[in-house]
N, CA and C atoms as a LAMMPS dump frame, in Angstrom:
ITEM: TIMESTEP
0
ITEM: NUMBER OF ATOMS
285
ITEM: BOX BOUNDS ff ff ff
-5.0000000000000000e+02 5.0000000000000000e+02
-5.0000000000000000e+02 5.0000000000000000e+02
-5.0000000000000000e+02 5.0000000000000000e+02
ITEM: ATOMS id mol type element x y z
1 1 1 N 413.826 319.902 -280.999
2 1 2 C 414.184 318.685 -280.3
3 1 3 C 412.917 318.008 -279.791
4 2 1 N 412.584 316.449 -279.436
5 2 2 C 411.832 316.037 -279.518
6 2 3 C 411.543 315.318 -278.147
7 3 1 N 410.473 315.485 -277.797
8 3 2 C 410.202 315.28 -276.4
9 3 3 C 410.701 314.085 -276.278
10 4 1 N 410.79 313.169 -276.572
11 4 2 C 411.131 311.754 -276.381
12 4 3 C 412.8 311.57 -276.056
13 5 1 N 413.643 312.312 -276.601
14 5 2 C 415.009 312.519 -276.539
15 5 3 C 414.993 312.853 -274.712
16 6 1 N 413.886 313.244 -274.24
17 6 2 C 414.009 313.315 -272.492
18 6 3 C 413.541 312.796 -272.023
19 7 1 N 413.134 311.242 -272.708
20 7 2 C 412.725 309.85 -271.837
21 7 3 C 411.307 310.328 -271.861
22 8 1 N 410.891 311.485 -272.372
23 8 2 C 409.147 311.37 -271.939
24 8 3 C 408.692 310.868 -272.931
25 9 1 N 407.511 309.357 -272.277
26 9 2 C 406.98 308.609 -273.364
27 9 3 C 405.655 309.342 -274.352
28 10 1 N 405.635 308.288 -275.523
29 10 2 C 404.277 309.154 -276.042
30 10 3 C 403.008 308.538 -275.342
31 11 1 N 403.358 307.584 -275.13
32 11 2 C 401.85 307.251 -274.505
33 11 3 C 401.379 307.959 -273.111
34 12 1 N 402.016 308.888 -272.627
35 12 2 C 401.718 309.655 -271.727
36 12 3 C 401.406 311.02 -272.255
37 13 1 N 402.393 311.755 -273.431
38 13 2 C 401.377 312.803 -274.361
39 13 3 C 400.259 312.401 -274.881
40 14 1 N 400.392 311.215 -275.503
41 14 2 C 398.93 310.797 -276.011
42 14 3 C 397.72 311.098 -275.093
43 15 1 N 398.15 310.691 -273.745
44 15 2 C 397.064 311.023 -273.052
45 15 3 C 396.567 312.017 -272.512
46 16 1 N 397.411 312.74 -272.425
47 16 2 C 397.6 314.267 -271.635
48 16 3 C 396.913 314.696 -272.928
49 17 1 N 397.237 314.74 -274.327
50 17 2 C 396.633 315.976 -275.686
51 17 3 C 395.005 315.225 -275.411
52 18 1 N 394.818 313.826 -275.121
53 18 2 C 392.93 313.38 -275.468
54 18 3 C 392.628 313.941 -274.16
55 19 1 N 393.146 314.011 -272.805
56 19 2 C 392.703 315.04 -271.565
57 19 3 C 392.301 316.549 -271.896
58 20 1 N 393.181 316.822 -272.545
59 20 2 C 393.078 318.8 -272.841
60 20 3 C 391.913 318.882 -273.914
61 21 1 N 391.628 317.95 -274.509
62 21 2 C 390.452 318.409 -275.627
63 21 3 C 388.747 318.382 -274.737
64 22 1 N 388.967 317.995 -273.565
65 22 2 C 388.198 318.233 -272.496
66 22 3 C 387.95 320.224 -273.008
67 23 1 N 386.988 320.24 -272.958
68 23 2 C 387.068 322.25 -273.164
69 23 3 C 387.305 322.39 -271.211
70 24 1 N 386.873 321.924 -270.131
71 24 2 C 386.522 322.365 -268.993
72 24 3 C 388.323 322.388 -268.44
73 25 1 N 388.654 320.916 -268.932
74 25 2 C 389.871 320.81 -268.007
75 25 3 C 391.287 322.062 -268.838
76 26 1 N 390.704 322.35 -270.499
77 26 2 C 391.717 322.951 -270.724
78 26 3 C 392.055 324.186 -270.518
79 27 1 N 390.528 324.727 -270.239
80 27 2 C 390.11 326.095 -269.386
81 27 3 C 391.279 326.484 -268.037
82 28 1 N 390.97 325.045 -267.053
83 28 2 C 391.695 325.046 -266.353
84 28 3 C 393.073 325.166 -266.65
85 29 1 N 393.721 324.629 -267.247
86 29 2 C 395.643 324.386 -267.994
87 29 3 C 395.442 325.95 -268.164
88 30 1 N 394.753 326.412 -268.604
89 30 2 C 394.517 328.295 -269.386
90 30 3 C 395.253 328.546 -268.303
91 31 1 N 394.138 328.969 -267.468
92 31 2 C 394.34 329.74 -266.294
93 31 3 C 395.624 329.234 -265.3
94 32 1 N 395.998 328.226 -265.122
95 32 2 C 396.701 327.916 -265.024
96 32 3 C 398.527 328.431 -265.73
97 33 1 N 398.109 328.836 -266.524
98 33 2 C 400.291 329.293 -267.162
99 33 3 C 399.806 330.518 -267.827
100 34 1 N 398.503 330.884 -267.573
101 34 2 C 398.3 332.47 -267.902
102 34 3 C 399.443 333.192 -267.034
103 35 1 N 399.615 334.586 -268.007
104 35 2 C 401.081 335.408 -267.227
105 35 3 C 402.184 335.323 -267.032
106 36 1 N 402.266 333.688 -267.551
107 36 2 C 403.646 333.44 -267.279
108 36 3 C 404.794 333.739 -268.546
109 37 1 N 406.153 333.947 -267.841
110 37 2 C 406.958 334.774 -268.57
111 37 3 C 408.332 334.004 -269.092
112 38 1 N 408.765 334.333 -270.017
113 38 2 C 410.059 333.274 -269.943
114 38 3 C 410.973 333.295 -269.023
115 39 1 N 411.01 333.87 -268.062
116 39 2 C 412.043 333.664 -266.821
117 39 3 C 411.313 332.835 -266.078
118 40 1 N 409.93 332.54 -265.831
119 40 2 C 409.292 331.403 -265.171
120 40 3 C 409.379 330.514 -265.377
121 41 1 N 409.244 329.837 -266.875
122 41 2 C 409.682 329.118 -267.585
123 41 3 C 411.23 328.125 -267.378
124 42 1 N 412.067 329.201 -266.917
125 42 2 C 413.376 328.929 -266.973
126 42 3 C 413.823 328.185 -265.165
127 43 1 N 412.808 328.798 -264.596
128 43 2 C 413.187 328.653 -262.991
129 43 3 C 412.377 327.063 -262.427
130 44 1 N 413.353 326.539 -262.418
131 44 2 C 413.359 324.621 -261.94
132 44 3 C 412.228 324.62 -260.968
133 45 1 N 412.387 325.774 -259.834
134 45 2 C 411.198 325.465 -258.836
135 45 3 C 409.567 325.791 -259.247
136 46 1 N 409.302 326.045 -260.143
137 46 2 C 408.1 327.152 -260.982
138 46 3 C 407.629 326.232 -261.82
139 47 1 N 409.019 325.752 -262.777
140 47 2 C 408.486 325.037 -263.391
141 47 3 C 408.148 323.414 -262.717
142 48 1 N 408.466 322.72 -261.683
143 48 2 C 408.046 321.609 -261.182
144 48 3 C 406.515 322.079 -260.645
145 49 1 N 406.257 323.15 -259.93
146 49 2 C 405.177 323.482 -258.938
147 49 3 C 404.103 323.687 -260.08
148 50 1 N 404.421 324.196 -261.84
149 50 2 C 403.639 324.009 -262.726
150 50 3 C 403.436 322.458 -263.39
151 51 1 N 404.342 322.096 -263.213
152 51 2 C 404.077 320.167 -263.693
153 51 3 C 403.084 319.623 -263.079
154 52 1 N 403.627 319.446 -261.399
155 52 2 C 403.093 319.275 -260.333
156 52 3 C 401.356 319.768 -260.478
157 53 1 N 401.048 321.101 -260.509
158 53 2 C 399.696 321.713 -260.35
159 53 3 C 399.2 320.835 -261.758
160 54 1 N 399.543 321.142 -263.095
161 54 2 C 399.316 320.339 -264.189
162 54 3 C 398.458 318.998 -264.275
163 55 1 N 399.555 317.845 -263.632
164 55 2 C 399.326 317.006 -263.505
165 55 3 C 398.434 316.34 -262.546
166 56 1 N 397.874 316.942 -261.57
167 56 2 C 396.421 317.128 -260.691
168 56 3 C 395.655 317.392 -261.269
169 57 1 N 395.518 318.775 -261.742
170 57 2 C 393.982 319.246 -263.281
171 57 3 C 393.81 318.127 -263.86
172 58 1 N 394.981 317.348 -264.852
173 58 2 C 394.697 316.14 -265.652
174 58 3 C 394.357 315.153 -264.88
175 59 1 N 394.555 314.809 -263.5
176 59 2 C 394.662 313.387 -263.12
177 59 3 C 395.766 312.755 -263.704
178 60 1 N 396.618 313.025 -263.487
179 60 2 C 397.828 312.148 -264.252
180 60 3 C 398.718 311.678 -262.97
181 61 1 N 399.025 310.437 -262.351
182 61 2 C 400.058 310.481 -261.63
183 61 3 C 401.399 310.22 -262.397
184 62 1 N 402.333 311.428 -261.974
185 62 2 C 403.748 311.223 -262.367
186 62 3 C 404.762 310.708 -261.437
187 63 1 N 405.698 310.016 -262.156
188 63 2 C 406.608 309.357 -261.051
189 63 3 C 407.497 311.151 -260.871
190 64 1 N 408.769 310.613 -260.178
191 64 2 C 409.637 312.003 -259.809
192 64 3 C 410.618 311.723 -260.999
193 65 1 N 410.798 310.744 -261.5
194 65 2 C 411.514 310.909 -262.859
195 65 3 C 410.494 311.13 -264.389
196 66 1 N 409.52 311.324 -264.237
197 66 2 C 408.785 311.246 -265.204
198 66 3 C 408.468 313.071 -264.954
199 67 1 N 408.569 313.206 -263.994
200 67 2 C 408.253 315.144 -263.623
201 67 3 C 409.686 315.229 -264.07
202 68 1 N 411.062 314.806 -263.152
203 68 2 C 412.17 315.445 -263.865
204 68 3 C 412.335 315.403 -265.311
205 69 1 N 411.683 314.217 -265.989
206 69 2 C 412.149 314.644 -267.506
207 69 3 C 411.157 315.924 -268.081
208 70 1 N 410.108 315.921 -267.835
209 70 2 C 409.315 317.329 -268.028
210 70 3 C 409.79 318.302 -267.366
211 71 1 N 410.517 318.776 -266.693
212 71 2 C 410.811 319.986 -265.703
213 71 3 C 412.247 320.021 -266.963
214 72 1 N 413.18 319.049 -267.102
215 72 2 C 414.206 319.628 -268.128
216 72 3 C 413.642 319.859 -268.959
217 73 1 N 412.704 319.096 -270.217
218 73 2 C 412.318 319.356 -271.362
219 73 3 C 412.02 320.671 -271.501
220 74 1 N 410.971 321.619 -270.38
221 74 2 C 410.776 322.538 -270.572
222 74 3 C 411.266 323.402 -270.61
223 75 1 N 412.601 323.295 -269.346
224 75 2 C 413.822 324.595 -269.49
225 75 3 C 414.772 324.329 -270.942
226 76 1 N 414.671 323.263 -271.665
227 76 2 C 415.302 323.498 -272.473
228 76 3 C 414.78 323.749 -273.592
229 77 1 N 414.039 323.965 -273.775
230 77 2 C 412.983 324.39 -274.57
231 77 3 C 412.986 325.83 -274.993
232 78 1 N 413.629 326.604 -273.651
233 78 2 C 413.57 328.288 -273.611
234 78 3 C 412.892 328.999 -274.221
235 79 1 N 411.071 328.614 -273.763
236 79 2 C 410.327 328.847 -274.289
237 79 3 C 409.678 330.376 -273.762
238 80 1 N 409.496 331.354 -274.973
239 80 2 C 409.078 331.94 -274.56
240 80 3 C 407.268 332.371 -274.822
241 81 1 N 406.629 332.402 -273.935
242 81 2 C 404.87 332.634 -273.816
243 81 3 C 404.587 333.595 -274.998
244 82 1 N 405.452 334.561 -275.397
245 82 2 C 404.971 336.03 -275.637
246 82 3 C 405.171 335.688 -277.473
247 83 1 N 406.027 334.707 -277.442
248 83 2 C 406.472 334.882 -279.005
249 83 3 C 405.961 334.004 -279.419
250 84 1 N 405.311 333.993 -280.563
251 84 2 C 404.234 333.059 -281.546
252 84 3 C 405.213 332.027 -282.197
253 85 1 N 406.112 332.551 -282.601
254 85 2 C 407.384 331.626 -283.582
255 85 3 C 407.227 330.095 -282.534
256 86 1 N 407.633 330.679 -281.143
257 86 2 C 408.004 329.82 -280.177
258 86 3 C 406.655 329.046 -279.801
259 87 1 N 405.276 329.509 -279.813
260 87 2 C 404.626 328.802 -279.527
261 87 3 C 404.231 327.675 -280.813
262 88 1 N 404.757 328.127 -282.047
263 88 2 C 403.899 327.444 -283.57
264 88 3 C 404.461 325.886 -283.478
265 89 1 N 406.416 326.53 -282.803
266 89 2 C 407.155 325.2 -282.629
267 89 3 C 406.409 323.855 -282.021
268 90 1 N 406.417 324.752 -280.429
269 90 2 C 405.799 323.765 -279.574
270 90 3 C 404.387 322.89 -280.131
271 91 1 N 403.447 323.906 -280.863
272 91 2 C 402.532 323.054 -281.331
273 91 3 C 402.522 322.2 -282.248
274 92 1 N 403.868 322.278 -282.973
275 92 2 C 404.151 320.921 -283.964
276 92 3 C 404.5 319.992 -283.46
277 93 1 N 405.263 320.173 -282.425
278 93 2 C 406.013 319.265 -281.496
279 93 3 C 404.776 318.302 -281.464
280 94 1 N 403.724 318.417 -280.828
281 94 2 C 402.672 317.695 -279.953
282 94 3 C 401.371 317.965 -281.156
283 95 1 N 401.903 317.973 -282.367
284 95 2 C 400.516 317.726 -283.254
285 95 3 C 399.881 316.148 -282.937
């Protein structure tokens, strides 16, 4: 499913993928969702406080509907960290 189906625009991935090719800031995003597990993933408050932290590293201001459509996208996503299948997805998603 495609990020856009949750109101999140591309011109805001666009900017967020030319932010992360930063090596310093993506270091940061690293360390940042290092450890995390798919039940973190799944939990609304975890995942906003990761949007939230996110979107500070980048400099990005988000509105509260522009975080809620990222806070669903991601729980529905039921992504899990550990499984490659799940990460190959996500990286097509945002080629």
């Amino acid at each position: 499913m495609s990020y856009q189906q949750y109101g999140i625009s591309p011109q805001l991935v666009e900017r967020i993928k030319l932010k992360m090719k930063n090596p310093a800031t993506k270091e940061r995003v690293k360390k940042l969702v290092e450890g995390l597990t798919k039940s973190d993933l799944q939990d609304r408050m975890k995942v906003r406080r990761l949007v939230k932290s996110a979107a500070t590293l980048l400099n990005e201001r988000l509105t509260g509907v522009q975080e809620e459509q990222i806070v669903q996208f991601v729980i529905a996503q039921k992504i899990d960290p550990k499984s490659t299948l799940h990460l190959i997805k996500l990286w097509g998603m945002f080629r």
